[in-house]
N, C-alpha and C positions, 0 to 999 in steps of 0.2 A: 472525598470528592475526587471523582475521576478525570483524569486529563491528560490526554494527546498530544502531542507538540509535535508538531513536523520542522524536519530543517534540511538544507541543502539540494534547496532549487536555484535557480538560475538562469542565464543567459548562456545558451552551447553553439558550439557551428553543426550544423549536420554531418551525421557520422561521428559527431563525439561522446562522452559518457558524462554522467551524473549520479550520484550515489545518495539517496533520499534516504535519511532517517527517521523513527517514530517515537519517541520518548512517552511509555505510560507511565503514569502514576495514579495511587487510589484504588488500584486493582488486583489482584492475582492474575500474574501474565501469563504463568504457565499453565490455567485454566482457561484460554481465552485464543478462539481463533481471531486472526488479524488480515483482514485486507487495503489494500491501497486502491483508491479510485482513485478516477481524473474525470474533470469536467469543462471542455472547453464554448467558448463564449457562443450559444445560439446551439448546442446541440447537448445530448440527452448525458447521463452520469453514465460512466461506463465503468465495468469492474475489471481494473488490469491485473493484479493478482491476488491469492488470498494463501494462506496456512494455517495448519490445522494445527493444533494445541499439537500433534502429533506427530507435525513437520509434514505432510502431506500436502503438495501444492497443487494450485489451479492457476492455469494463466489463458490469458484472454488471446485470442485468435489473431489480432494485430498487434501483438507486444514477445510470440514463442520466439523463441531460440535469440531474443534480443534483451530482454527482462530476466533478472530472479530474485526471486523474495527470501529475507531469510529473517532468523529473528537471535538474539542474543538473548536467553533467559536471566542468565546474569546479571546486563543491564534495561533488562526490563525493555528494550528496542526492537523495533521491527524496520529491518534495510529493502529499500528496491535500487538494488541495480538495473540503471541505463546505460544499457550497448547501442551502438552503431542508431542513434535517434534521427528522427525523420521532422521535418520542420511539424508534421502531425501528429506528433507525441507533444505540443505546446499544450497547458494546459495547466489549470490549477489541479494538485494532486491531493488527495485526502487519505488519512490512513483513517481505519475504523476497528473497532473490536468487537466481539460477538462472545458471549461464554458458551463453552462448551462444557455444558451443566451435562448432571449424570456419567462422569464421565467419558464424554462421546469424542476421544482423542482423532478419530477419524473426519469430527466436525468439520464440512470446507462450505460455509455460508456462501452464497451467490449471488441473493438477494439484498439491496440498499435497506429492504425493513428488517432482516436479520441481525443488522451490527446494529447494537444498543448506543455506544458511543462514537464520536465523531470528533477528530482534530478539525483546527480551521483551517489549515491546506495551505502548501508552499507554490510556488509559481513559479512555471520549467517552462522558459522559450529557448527556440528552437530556428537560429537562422538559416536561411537557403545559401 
């Protein structure tokens, strides 16, 4: 049985940091790209970053040079660091995984129907 666990969301003041983690089990991690969404209250799922079984990353156009994804193989975890957060990074965060079958180490999924699995998501507010 495959399972996600998000942890280390919270309450920040703006401009401060957050360090989200992803706990899989049930899976082969290092066959498996990983992303983190967020989805805040009345507007659509957005993909803040992803990584490729290969380390190759993607990161979303409101989160560059503020965001990075990384993942620990060893513990089976996938981190997004939050730098300098905007009361607009509030949001429930989700981390998700996708295999990257056939060996496709350069996999970087984009798409909400490409990650097979889904944690149930931590929750990152963000004071002004």
């Amino acid at each position: 049985q495959v399972q996600l666990v998000e942890s280390g969301g919270g309450l920040v003041q703006a401009g401060g940091s957050l360090r989200l983690s992803c706990a899989a089990s049930g899976l082969t991690f290092g066959s498996y790209a990983m992303g983190w969404y967020r989805q805040a209250p009345g507007k659509e799922r957005e993909l803040v970053a992803a990584i490729s079984s290969g380390g190759s990353t993607y990161y979303g156009d409101s989160v560059k040079g503020r965001f990075t994804i990384s993942t620990n193989n060893a513990k089976n975890t996938v981190y997004l660091q939050m730098d300098s957060l905007k009361p607009e990074d509030a949001a429930v965060y989700h981390c998700a995984a996708a295999a990257a079958t056939y060996g496709r180490s350069w996999y970087l999924p984009q798409r909400p129907g490409e990650y097979k699995y889904w944690g149930p998501g931590t929750q990152v507010t963000v004071s002004s």
